[in-house]
N, CA, C and O atoms as a MOPAC input file, in Angstrom:
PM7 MOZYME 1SCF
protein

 N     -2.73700 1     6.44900 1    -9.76600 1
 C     -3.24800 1     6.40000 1    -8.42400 1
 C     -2.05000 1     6.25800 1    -7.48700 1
 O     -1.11600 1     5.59100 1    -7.93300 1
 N     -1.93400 1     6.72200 1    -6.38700 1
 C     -1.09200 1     6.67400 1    -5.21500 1
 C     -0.72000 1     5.35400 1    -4.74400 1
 O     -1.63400 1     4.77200 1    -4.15900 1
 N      0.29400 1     4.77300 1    -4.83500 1
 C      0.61000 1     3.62400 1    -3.68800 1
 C     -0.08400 1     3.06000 1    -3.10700 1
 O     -0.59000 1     1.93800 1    -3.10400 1
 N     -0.11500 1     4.32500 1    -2.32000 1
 C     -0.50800 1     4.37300 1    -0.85600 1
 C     -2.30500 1     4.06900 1    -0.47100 1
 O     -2.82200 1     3.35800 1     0.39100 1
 N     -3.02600 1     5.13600 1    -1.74900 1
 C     -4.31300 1     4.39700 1    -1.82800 1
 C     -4.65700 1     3.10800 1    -2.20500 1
 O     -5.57700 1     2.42000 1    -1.76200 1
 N     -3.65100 1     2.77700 1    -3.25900 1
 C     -4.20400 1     1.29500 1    -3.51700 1
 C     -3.87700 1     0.66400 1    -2.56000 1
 O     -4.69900 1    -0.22200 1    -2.32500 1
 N     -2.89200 1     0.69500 1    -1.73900 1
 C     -2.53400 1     0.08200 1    -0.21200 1
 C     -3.86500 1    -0.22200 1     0.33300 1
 O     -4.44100 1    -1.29400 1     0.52300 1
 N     -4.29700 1     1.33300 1     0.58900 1
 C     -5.62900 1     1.55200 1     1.64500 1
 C     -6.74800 1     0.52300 1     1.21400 1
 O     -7.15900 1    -0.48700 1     1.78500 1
 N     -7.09100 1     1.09400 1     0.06200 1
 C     -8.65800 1    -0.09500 1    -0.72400 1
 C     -8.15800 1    -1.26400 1    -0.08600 1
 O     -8.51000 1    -1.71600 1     1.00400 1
 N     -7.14900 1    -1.79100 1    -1.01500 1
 C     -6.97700 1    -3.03400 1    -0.63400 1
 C     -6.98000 1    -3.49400 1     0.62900 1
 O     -7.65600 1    -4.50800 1     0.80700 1
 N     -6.36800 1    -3.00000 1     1.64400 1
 C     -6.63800 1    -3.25000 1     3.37600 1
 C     -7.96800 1    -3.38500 1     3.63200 1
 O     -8.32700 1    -4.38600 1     4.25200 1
 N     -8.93800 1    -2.41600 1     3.21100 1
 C    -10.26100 1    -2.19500 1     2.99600 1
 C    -10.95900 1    -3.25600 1     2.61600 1
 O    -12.06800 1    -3.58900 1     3.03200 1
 N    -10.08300 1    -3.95700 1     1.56200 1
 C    -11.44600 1    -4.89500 1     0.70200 1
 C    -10.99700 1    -6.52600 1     1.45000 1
 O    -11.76200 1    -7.49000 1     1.49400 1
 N     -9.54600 1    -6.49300 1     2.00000 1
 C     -9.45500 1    -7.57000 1     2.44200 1
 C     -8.23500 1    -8.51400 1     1.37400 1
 O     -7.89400 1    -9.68500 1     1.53800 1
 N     -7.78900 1    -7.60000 1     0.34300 1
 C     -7.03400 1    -8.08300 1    -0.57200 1
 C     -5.80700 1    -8.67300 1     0.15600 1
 O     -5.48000 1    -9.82500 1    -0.12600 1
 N     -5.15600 1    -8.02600 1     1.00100 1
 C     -3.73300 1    -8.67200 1     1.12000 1
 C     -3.43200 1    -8.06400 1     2.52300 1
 O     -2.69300 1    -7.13700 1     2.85500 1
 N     -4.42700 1    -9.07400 1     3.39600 1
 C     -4.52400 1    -9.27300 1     4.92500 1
 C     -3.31800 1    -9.21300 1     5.40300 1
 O     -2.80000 1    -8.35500 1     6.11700 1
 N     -2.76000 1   -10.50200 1     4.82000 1
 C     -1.34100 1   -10.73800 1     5.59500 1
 C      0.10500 1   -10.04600 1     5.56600 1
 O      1.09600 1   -10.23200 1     6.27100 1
 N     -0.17700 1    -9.04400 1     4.32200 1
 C      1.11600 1    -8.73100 1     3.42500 1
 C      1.05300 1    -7.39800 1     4.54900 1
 O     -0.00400 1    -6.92700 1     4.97100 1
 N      2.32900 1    -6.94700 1     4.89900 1
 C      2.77200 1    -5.65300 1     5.44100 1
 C      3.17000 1    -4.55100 1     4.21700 1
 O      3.55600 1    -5.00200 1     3.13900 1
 N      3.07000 1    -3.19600 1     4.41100 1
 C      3.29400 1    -2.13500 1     3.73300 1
 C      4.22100 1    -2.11700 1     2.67100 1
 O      4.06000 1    -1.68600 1     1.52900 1
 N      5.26200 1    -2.66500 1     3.21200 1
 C      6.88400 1    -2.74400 1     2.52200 1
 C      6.45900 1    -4.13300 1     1.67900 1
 O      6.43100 1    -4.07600 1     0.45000 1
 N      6.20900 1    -5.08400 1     2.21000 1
 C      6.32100 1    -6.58800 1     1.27200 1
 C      5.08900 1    -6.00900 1    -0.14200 1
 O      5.17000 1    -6.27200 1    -1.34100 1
 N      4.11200 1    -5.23800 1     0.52500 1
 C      3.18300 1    -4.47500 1    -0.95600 1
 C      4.31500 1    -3.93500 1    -1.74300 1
 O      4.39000 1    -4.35000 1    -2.89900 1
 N      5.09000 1    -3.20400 1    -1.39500 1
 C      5.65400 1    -2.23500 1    -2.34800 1
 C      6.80300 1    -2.99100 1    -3.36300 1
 O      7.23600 1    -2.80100 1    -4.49900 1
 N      7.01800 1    -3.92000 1    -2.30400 1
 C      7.93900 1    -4.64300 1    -3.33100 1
 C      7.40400 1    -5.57500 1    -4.40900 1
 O      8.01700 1    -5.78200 1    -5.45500 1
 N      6.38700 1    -6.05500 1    -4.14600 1
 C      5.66200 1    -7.06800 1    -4.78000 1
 C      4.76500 1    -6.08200 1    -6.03900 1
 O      4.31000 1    -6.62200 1    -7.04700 1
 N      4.63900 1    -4.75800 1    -5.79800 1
 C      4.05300 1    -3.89100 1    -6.80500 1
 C      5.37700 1    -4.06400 1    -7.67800 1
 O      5.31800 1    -4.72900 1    -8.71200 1
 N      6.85000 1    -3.33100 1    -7.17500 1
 C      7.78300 1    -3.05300 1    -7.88900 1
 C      7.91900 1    -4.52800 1    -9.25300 1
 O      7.82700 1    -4.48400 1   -10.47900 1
 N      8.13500 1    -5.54300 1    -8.41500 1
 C      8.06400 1    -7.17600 1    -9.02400 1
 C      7.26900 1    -7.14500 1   -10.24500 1
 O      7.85300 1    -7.41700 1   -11.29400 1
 N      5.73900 1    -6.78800 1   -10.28200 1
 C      5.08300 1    -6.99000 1   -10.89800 1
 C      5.09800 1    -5.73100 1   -11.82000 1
 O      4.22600 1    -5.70000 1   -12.68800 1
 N      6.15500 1    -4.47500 1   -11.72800 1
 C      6.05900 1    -3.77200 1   -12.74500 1
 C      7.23700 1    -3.98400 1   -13.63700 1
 O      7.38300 1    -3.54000 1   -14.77600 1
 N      8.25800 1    -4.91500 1   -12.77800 1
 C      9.66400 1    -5.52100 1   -13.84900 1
 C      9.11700 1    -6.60800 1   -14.96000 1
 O      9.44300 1    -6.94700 1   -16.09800 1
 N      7.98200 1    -7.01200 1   -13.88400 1
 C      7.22000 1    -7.98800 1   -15.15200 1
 C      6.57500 1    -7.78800 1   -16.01300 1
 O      6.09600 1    -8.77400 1   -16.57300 1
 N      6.31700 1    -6.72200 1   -16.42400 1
 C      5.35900 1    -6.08500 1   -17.13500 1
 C      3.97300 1    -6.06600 1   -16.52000 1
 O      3.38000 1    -5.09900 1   -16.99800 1
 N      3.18000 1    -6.74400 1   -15.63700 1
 C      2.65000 1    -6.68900 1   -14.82800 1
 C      1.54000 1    -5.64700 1   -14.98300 1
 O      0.59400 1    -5.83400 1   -15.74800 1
 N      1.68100 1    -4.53700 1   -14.23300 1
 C      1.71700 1    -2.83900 1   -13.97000 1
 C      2.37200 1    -1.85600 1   -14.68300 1
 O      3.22200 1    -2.19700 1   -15.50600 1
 N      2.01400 1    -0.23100 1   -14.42900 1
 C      3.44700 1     0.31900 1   -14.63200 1
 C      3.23900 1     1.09700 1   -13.57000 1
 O      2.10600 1     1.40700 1   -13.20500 1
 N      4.23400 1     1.45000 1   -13.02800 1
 C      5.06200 1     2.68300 1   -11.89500 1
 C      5.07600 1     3.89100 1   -12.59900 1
 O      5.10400 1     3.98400 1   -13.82600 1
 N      5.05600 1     4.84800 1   -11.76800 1
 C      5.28000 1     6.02600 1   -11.98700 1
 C      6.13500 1     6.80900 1   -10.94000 1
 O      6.27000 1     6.22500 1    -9.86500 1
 N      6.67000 1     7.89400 1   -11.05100 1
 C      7.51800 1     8.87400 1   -10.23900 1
 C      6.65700 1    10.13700 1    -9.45300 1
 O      7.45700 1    11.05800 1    -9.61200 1
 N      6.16700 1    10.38400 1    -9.13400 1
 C      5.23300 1    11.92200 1    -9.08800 1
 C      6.61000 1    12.82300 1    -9.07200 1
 O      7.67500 1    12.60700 1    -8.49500 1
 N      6.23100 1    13.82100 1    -9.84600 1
 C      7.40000 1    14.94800 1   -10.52200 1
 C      6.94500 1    16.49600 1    -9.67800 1
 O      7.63500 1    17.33800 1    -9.10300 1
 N      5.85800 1    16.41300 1    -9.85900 1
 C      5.34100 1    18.04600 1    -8.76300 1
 C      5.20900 1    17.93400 1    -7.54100 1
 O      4.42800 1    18.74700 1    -7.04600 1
 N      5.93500 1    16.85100 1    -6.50100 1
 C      5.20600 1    16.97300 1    -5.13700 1
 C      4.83200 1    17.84100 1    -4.40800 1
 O      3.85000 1    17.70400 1    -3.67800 1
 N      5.60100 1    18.98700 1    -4.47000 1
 C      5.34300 1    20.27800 1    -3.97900 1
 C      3.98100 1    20.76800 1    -3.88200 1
 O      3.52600 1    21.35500 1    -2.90000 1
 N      3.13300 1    20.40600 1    -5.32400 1
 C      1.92700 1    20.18900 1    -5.32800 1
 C      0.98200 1    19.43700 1    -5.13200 1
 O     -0.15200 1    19.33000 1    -5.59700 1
 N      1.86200 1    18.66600 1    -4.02000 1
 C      0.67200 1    16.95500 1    -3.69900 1
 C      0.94400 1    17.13000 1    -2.44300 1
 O      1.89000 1    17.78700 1    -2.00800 1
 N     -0.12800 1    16.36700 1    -1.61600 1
 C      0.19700 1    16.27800 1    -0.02500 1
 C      1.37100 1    15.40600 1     0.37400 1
 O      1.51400 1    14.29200 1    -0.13000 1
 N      2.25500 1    15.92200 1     1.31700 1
 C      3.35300 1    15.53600 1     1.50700 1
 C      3.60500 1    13.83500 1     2.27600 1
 O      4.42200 1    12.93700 1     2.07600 1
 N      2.57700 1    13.98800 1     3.09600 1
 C      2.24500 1    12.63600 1     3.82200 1
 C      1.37100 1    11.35700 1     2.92200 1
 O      1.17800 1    10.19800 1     3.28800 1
 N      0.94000 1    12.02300 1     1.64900 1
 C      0.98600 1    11.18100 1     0.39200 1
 C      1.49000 1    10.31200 1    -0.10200 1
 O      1.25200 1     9.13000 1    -0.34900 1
 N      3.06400 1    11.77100 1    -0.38600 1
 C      3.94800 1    10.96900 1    -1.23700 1
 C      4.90700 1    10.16400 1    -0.77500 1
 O      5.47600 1     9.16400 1    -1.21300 1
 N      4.98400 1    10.92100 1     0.37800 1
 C      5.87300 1     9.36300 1     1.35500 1
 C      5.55500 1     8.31300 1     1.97200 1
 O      6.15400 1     7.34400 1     2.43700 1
 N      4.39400 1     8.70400 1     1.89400 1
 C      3.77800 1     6.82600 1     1.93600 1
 C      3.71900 1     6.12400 1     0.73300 1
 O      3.81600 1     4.90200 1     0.62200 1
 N      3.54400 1     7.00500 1    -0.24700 1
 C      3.63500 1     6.52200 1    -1.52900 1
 C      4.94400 1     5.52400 1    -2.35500 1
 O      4.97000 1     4.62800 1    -3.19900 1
 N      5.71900 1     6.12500 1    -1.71900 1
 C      7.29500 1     6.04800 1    -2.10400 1
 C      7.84600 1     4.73800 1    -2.28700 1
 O      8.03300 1     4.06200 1    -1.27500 1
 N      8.19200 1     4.18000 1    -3.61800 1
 C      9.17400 1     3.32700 1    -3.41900 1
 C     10.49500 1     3.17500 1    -3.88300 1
 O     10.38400 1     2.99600 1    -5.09600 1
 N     11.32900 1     3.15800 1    -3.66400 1
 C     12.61900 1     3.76800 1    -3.97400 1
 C     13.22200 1     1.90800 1    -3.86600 1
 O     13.04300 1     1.13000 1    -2.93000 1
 N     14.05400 1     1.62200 1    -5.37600 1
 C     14.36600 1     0.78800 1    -6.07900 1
 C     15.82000 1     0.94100 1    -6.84400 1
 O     15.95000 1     1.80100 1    -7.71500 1
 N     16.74000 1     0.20100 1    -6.53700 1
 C     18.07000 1     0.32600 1    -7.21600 1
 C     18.26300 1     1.86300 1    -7.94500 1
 O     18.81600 1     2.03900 1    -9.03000 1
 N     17.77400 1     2.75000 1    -7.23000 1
 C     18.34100 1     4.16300 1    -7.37900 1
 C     16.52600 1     4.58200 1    -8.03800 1
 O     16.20800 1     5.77100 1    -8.02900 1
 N     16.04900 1     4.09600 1    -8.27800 1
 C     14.41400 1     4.62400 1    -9.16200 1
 C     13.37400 1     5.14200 1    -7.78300 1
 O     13.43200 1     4.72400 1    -6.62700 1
 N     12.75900 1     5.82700 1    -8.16100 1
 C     11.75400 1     6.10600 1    -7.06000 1
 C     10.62900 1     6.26700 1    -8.05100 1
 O     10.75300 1     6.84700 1    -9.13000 1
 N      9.04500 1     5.47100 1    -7.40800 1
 C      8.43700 1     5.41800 1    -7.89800 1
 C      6.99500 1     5.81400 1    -6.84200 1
 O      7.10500 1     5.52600 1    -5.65100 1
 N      5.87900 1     6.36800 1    -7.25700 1
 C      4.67200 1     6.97800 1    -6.29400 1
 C      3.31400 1     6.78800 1    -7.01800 1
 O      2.18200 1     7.06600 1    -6.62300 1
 N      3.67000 1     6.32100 1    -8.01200 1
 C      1.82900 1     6.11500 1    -8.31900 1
 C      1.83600 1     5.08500 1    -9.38900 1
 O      2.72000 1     4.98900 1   -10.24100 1
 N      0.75300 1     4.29500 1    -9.28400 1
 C      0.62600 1     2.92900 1   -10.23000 1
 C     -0.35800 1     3.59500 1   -11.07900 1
 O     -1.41400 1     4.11200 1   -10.71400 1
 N      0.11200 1     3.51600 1   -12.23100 1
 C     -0.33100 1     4.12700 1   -13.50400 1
 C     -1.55600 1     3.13300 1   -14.39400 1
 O     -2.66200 1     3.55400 1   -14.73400 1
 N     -0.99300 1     1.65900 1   -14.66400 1
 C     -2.12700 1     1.22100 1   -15.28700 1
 C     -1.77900 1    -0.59500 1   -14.90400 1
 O     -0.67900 1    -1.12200 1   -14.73900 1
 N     -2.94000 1    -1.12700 1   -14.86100 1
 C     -2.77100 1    -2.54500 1   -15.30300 1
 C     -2.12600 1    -2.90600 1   -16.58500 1
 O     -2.26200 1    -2.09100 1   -17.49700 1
 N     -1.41300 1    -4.04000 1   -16.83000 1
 C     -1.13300 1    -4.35300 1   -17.79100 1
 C     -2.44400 1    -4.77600 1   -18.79500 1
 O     -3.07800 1    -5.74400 1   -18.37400 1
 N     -2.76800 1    -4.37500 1   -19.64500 1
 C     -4.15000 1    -4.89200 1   -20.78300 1
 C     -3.55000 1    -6.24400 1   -21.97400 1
 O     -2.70600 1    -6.29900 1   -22.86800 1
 N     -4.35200 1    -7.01100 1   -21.47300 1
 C     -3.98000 1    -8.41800 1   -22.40500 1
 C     -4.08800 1    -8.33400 1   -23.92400 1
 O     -3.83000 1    -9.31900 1   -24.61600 1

């Protein structure tokens, strides 16, 4: 899934009122060093909407990452 949508829901559902765009992305990144999540890259953007993937975007000690792939399963 996109960043950027889980951004949206969550704004939506009321998840993380206080948190701004950027403090999400980092706090996603956090929780995918932790095993947490995992990150993903999108590799075809060409074939994705462009205003997508750059909202999507998080770019990390040289890594760029655009879609959260899975919860971690206990």
């Amino acid at each position: 899934m996109f960043v950027s949508a889980v951004w949206e829901e969550g704004k939506k559902q009321g998840w993380w009122a206080e948190m701004g765009v950027e403090a999400f992305k980092e706090w996603l990144f956090a929780a995918h060093v932790a095993g947490e999540l995992v990150l993903a890259r999108a590799d075809l953007v060409a074939a994705m909407e462009p205003g997508r993937v750059a909202a999507s975007e998080i770019v990390v000690r040289g890594a760029t990452f655009h879609f959260v792939v899975q919860e971690r399963v206990s």
